[in-house]
Biopython code that builds the backbone (N, CA, C, O; Angstrom):
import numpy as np
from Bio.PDB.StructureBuilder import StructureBuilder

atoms = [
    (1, "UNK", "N", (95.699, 119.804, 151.717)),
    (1, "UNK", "CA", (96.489, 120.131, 152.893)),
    (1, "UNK", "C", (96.819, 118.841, 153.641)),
    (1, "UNK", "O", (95.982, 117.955, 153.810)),
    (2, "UNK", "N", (97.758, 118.794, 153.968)),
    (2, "UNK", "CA", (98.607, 117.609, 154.751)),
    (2, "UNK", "C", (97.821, 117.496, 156.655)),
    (2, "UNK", "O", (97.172, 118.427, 157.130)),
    (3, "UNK", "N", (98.030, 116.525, 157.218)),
    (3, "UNK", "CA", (97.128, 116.928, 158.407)),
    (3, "UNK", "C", (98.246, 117.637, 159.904)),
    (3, "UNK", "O", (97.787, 117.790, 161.036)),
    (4, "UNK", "N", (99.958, 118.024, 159.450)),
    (4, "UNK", "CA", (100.446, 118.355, 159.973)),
    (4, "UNK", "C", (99.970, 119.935, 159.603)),
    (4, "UNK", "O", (99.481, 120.590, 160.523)),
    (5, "UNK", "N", (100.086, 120.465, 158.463)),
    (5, "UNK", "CA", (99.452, 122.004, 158.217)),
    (5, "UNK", "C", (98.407, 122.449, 158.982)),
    (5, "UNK", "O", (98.419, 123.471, 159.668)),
    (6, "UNK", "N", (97.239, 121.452, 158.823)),
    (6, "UNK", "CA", (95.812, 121.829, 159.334)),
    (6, "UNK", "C", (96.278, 121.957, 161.144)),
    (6, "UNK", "O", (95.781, 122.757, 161.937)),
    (7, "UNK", "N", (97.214, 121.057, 161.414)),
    (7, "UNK", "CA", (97.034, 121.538, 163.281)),
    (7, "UNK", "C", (97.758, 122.554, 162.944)),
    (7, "UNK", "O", (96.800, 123.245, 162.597)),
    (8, "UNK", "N", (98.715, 123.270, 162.742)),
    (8, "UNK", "CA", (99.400, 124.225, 162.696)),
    (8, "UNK", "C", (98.985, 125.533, 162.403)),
    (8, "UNK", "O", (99.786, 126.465, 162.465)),
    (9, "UNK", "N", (97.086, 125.788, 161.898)),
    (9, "UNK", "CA", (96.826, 126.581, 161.574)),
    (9, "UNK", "C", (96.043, 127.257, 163.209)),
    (9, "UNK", "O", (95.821, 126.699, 164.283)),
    (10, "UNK", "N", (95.828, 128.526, 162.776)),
    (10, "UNK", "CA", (95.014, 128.951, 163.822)),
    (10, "UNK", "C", (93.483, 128.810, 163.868)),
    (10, "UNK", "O", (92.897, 128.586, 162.809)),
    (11, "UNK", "N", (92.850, 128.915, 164.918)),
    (11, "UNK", "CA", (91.415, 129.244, 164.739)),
    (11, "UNK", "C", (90.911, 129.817, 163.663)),
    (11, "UNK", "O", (90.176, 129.150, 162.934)),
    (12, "UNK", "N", (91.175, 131.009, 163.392)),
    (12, "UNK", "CA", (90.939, 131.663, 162.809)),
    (12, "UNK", "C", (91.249, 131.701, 161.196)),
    (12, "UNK", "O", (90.575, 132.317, 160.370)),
    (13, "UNK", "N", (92.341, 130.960, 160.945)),
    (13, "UNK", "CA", (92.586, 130.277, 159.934)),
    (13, "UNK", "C", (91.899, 129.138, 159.393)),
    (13, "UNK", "O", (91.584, 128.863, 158.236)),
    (14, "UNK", "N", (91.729, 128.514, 160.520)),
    (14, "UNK", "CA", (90.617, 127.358, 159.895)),
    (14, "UNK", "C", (89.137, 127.517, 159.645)),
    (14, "UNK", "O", (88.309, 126.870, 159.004)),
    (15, "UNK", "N", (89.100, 128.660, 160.414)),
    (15, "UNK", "CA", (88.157, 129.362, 159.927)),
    (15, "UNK", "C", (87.613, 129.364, 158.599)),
    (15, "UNK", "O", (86.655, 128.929, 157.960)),
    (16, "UNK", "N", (88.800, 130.147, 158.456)),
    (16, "UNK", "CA", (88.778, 130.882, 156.653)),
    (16, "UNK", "C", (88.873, 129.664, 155.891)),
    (16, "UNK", "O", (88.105, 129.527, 154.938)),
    (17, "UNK", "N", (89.821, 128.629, 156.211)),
    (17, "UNK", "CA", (89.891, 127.528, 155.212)),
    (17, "UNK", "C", (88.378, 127.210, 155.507)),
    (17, "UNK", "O", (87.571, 127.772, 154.766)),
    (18, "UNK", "N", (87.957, 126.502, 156.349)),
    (18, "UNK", "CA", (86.531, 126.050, 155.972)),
    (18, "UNK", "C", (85.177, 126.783, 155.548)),
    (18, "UNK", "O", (83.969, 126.547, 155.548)),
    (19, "UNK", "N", (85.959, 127.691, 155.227)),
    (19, "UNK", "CA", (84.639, 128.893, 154.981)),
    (19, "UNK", "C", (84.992, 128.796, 153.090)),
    (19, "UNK", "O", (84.086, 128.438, 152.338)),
    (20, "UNK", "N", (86.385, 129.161, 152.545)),
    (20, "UNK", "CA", (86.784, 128.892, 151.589)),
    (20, "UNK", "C", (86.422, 127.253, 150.532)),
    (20, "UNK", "O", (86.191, 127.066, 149.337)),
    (21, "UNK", "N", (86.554, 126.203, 151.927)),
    (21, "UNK", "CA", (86.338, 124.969, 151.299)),
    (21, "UNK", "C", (84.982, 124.508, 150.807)),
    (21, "UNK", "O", (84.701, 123.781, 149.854)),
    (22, "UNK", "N", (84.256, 125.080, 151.648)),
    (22, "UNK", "CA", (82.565, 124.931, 151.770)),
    (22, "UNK", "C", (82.375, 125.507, 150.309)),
    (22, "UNK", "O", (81.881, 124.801, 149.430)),
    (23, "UNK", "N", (82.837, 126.987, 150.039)),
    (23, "UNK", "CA", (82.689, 127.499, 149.130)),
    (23, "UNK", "C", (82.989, 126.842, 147.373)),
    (23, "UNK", "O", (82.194, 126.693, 146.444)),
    (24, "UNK", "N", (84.335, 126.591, 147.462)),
    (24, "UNK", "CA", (84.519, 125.522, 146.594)),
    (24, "UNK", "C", (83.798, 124.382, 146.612)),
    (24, "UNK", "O", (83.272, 124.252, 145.507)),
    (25, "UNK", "N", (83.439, 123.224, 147.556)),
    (25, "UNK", "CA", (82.153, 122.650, 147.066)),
    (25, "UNK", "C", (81.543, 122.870, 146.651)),
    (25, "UNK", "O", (81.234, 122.117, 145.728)),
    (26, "UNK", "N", (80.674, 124.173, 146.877)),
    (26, "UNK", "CA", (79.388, 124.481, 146.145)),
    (26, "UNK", "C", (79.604, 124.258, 144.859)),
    (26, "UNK", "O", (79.248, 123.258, 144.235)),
    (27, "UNK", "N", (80.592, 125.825, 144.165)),
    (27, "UNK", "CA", (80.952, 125.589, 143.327)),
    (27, "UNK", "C", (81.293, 124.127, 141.954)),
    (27, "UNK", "O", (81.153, 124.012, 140.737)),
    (28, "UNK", "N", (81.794, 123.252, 143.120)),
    (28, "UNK", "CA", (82.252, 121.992, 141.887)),
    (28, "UNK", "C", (81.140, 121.226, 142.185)),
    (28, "UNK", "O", (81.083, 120.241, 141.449)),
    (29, "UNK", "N", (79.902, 121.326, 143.275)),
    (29, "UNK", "CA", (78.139, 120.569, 143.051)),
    (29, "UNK", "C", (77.714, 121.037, 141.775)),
    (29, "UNK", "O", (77.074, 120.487, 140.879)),
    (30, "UNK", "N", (78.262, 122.294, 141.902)),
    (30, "UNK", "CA", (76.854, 123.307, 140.523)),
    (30, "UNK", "C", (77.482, 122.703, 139.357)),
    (30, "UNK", "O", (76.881, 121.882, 138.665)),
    (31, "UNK", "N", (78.663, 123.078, 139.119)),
    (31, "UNK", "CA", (79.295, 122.700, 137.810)),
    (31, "UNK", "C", (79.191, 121.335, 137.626)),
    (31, "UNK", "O", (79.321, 121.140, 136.418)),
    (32, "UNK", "N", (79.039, 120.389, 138.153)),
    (32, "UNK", "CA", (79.286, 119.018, 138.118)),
    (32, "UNK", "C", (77.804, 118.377, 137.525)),
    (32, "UNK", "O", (77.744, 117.421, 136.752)),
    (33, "UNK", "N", (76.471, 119.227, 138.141)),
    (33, "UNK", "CA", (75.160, 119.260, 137.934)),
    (33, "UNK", "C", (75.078, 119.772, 136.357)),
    (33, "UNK", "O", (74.532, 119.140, 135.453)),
    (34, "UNK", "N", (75.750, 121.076, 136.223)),
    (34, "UNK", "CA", (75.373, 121.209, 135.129)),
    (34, "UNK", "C", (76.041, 120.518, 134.194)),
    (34, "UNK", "O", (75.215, 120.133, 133.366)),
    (35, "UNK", "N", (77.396, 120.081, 133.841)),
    (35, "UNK", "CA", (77.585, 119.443, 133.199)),
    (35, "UNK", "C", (78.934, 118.352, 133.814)),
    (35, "UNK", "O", (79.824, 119.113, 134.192)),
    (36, "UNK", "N", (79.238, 117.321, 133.967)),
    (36, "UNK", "CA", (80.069, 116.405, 134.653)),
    (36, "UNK", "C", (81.785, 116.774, 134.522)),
    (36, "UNK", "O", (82.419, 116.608, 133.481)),
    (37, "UNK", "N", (82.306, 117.248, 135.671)),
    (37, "UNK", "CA", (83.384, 117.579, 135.466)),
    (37, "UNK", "C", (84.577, 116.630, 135.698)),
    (37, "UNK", "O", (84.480, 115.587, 136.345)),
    (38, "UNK", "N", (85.713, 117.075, 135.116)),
    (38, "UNK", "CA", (86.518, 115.770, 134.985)),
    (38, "UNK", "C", (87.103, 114.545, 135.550)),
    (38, "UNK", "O", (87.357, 113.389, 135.214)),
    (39, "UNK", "N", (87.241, 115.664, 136.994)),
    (39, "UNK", "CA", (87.930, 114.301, 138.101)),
    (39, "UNK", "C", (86.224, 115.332, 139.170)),
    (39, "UNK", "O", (85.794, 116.431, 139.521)),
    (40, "UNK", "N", (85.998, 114.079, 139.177)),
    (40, "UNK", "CA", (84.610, 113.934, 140.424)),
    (40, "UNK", "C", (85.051, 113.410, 141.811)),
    (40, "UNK", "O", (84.455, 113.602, 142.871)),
    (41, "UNK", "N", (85.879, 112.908, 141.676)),
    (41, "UNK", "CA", (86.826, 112.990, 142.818)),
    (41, "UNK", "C", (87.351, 114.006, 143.895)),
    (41, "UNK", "O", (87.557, 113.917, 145.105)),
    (42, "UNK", "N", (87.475, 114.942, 143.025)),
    (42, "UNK", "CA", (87.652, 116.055, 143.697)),
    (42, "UNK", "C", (86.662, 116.922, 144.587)),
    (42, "UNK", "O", (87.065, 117.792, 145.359)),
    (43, "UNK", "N", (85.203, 116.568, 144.383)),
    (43, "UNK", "CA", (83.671, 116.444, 145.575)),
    (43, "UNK", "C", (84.236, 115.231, 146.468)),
    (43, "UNK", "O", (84.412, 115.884, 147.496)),
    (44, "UNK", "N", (84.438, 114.588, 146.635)),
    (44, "UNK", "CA", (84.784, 113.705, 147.574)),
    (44, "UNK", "C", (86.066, 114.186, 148.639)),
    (44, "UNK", "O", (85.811, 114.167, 149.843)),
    (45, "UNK", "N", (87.383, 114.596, 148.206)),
    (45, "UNK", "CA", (88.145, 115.150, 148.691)),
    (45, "UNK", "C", (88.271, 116.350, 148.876)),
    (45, "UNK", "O", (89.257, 116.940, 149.317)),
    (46, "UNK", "N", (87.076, 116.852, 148.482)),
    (46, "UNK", "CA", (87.106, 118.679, 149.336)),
    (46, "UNK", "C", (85.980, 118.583, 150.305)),
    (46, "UNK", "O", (85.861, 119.385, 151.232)),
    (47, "UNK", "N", (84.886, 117.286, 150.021)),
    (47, "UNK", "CA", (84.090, 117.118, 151.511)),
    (47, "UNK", "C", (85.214, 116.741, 152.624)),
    (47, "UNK", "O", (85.380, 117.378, 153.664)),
    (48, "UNK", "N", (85.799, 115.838, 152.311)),
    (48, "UNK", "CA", (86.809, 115.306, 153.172)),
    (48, "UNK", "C", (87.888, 116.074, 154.516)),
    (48, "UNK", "O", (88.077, 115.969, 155.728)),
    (49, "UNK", "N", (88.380, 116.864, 153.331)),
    (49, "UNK", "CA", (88.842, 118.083, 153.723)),
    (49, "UNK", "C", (88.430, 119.300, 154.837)),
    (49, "UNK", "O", (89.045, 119.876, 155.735)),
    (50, "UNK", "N", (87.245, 119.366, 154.363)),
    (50, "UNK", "CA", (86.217, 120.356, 155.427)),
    (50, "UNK", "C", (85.937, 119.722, 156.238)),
    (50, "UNK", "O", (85.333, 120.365, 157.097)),
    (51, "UNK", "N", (86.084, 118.428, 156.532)),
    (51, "UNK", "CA", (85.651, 117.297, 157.664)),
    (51, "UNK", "C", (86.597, 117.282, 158.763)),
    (51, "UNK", "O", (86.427, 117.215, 159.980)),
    (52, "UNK", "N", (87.920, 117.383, 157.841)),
    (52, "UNK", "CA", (89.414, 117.458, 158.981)),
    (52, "UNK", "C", (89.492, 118.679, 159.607)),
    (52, "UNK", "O", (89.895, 118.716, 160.769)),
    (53, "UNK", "N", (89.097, 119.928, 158.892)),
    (53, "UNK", "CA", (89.473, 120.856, 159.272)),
    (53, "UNK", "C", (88.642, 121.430, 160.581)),
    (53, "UNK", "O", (89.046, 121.963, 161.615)),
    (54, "UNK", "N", (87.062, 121.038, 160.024)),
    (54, "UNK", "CA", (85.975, 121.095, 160.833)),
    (54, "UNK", "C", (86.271, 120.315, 162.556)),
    (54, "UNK", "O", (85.610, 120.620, 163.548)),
    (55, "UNK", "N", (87.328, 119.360, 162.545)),
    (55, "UNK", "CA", (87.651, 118.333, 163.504)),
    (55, "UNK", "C", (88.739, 118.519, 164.279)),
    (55, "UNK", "O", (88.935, 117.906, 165.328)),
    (56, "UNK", "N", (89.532, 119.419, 163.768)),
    (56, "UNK", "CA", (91.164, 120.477, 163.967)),
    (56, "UNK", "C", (90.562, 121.407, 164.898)),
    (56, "UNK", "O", (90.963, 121.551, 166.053)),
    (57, "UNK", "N", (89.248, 122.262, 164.199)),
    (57, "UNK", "CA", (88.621, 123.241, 165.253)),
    (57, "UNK", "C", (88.102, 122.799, 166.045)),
    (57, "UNK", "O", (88.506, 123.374, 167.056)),
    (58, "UNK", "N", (87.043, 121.725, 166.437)),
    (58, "UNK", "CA", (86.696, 121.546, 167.245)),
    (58, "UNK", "C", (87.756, 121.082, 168.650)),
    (58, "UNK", "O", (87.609, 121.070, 169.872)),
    (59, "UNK", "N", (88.628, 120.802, 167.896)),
    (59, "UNK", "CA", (89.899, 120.301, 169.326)),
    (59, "UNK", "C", (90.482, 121.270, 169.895)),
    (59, "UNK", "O", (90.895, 121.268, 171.055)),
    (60, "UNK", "N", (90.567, 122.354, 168.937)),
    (60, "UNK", "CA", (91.159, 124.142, 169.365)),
    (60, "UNK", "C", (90.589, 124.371, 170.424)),
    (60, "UNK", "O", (91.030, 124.503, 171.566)),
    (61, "UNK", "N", (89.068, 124.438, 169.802)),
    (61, "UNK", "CA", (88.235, 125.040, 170.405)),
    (61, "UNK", "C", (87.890, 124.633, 172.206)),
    (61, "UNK", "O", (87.631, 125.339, 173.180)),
    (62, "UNK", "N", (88.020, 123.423, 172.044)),
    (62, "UNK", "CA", (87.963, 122.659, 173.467)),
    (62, "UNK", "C", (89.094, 122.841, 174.491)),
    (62, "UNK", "O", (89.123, 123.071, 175.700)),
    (63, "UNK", "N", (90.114, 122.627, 173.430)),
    (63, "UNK", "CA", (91.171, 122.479, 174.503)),
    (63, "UNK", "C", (91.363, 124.635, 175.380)),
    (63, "UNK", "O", (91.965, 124.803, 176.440)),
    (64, "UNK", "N", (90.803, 125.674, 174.699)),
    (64, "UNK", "CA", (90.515, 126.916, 175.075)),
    (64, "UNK", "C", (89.858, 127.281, 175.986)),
    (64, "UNK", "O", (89.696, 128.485, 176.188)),
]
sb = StructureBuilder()
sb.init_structure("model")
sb.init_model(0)
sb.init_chain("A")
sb.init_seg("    ")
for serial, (resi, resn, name, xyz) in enumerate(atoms, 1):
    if name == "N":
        sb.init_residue(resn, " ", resi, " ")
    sb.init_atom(name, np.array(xyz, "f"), 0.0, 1.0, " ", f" {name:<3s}", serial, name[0])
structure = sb.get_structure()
């Protein structure tokens, strides 16, 4: 997601994205543990991700 999308979403949307993103981490920790998946990169940029989004809400949330 671009960081013009992420302000554009709602609370409640970012919600779901970071509830969704968290989820997919897990997912590509386990698989990656069990056996090394292709672009590992992609743990780096979905922590990343949940970091912006996590940082989008907190500004929602304040400025409310």
């Amino acid at each position: 997601m671009k960081k013009n999308e992420i302000k554009s979403l709602t609370v409640e949307q970012l919600n779901e994205q970071v509830a969704a993103e968290k989820d997919r981490l897990q997912k590509l920790k386990f698989a990656h543990a069990i056996s090394p998946i292709e672009n590992p990169m992609r743990i780096r940029t979905t922590r990343k991700l949940i970091a912006q989004l996590l940082t989008e809400l907190t500004v929602k949330q304040s400025a409310s």
